[in-house]
C-alpha positions as CSV (number, residue, x, y, z in Angstrom):
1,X,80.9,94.2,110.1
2,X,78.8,95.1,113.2
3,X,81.8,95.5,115.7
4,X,83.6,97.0,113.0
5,X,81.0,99.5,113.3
6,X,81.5,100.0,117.2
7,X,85.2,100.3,116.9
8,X,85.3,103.1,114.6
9,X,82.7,104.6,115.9
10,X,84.3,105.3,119.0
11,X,87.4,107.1,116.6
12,X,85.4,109.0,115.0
13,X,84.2,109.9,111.3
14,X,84.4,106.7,109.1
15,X,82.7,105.5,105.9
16,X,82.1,101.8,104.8
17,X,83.0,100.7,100.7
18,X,84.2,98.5,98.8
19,X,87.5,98.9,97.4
20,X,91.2,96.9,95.8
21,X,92.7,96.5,98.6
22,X,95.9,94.4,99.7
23,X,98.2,94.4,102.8
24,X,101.7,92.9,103.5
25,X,103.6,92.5,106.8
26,X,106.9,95.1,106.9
27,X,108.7,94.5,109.9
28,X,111.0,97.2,109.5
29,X,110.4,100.8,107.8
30,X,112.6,103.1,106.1
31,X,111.9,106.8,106.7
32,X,112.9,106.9,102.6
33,X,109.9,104.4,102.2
34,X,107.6,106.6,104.4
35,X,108.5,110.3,102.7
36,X,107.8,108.6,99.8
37,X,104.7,106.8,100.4
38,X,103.0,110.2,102.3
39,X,104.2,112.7,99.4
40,X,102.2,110.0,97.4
41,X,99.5,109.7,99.7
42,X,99.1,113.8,99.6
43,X,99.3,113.8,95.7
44,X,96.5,111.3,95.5
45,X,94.2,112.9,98.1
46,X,95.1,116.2,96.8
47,X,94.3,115.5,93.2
48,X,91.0,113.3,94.2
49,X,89.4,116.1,96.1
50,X,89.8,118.3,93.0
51,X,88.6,115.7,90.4
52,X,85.5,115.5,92.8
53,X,84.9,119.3,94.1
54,X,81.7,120.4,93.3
55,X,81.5,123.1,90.6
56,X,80.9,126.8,91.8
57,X,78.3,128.4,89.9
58,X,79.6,130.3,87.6
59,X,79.6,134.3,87.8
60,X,76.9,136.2,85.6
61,X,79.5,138.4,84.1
62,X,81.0,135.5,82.4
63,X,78.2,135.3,80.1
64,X,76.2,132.3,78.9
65,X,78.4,131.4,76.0
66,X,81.3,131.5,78.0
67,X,79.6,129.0,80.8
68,X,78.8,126.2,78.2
69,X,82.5,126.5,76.4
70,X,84.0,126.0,80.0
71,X,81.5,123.0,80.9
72,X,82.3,121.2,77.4
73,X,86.0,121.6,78.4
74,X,86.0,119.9,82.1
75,X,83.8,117.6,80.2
76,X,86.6,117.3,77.7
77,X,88.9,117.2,80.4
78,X,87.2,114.5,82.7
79,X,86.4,111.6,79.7
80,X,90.4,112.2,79.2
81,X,91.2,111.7,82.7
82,X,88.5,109.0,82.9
83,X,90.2,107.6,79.6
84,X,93.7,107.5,80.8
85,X,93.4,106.1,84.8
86,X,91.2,102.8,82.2
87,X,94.2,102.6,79.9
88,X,96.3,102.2,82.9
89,X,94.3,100.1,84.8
90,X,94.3,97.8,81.8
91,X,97.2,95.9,82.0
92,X,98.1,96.8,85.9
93,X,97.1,93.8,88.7
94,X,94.8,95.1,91.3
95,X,94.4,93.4,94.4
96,X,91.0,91.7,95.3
97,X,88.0,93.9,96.3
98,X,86.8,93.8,99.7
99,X,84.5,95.8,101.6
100,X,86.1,98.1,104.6
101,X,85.7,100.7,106.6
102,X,87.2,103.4,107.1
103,X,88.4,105.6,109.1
104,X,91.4,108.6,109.3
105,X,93.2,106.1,112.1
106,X,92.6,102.8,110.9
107,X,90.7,100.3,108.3
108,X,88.6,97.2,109.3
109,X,88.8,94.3,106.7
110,X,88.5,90.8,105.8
111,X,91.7,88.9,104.9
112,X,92.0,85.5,103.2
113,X,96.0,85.5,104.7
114,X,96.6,84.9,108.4
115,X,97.2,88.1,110.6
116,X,98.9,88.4,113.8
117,X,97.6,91.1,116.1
118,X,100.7,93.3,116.5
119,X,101.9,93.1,113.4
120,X,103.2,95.9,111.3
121,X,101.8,96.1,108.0
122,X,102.0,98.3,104.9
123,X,98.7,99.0,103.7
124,X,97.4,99.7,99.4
125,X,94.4,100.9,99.0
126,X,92.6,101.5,96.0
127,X,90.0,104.2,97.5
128,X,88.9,105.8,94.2
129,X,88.3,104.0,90.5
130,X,89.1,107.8,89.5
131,X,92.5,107.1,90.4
132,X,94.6,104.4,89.5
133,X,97.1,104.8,92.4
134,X,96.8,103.6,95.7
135,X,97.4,105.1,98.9
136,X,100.1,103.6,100.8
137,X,99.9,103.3,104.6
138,X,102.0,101.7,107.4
139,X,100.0,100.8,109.8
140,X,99.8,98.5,112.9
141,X,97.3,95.2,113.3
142,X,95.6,96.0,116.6
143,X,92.8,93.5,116.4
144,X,91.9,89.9,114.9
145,X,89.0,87.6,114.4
146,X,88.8,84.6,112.8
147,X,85.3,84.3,110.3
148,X,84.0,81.9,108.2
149,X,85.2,84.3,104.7
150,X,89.1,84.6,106.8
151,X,90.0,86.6,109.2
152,X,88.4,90.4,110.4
153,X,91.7,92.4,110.1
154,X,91.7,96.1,112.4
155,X,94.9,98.0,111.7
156,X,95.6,101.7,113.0
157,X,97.5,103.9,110.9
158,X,101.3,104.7,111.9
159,X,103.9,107.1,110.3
160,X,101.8,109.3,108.9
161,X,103.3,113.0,107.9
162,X,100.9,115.5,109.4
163,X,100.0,116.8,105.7
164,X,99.1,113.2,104.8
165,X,96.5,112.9,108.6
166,X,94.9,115.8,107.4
167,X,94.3,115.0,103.5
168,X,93.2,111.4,105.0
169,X,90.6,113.1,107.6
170,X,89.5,115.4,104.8
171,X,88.8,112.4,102.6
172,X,87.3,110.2,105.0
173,X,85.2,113.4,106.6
174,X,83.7,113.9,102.6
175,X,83.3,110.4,102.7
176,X,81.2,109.6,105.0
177,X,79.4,112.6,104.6
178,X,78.3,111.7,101.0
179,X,77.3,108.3,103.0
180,X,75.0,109.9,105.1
181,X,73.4,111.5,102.6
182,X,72.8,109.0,100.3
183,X,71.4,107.0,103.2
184,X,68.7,110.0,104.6
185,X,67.4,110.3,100.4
């Protein structure tokens, strides 16, 4: 994953992790397909930055008692949540997990199918156990290598809605910033 490294470094922000994540070649996309798959894409990263915003303190006026009935009920609130995306993830077939990186252009993997550089794909990826939904997104295979595990897959994203660039470089931004800090402790 060293060139990986390189190549996304030169984009920008990007995060390595290891996440269910499957690919399949779409020659030809629908705009339907692609409203569809960024309103979904916004949903998820919308939803997933407010499962995982950090708590404000909360305001002295509010009282102690107050405070502690209002923790017990986002407590309450994330085991159900928690709860819910298991009992769905159950019964549902998740792709393979694989380690990436990630970027708000593109995603380096590796593949156990054949790629062809040039390729349009449509990419699912599974970037949070939080959520069971993946984000969709079309992208286009700009680089191949062949490796002993299959072949080092480097697709740029394509098609994204403006809304659905900026939730994705949000994301990747809080990201990689957790990964830094994780790494200096």
């Amino acid at each position: 994953m060293d060139r990986l490294n390189r190549v996304l470094s030169q984009e920008g922000v990007s995060y390595f992790t290891a996440i269910p994540l499957s690919w399949h070649p779409e020659a030809e996309l629908s705009d339907g397909d692609i409203a569809v798959w960024m309103y979904g894409n916004v949903t998820l990263l919308r939803a997933l930055a407010t499962i995982e915003a950090m708590q404000p303190e909360l305001d002295g006026d509010l009282g102690a008692g107050v405070g502690k009935v209002l923790e017990r009920l986002e407590f309450k609130i994330d085991l159900t949540l928690s709860l819910v995306a298991k009992l769905l993830t159950q019964h549902a077939v998740r792709p393979s997990t694989c380690p990436v990186f990630v970027s708000a252009e593109g995603m380096e993997w590796i593949s156990k199918e054949a790629a062809m550089e040039g390729d349009d794909i449509v990419i699912s990826a599974y970037i949070s156990p939080k959520l069971p939904q993946p984000l969709v997104l079309p992208a286009k295979i700009k680089s191949i290598q062949s490796e002993s595990g299959g072949t080092r897959i480097y697709a740029t994203f394509t098609h994204l809605s403006e809304e659905a660039q900026d939730w994705l470089s949000r994301t990747v931004f809080r990201y990689h910033r957790r990964e830094v800090q994780q790494h200096s402790r």
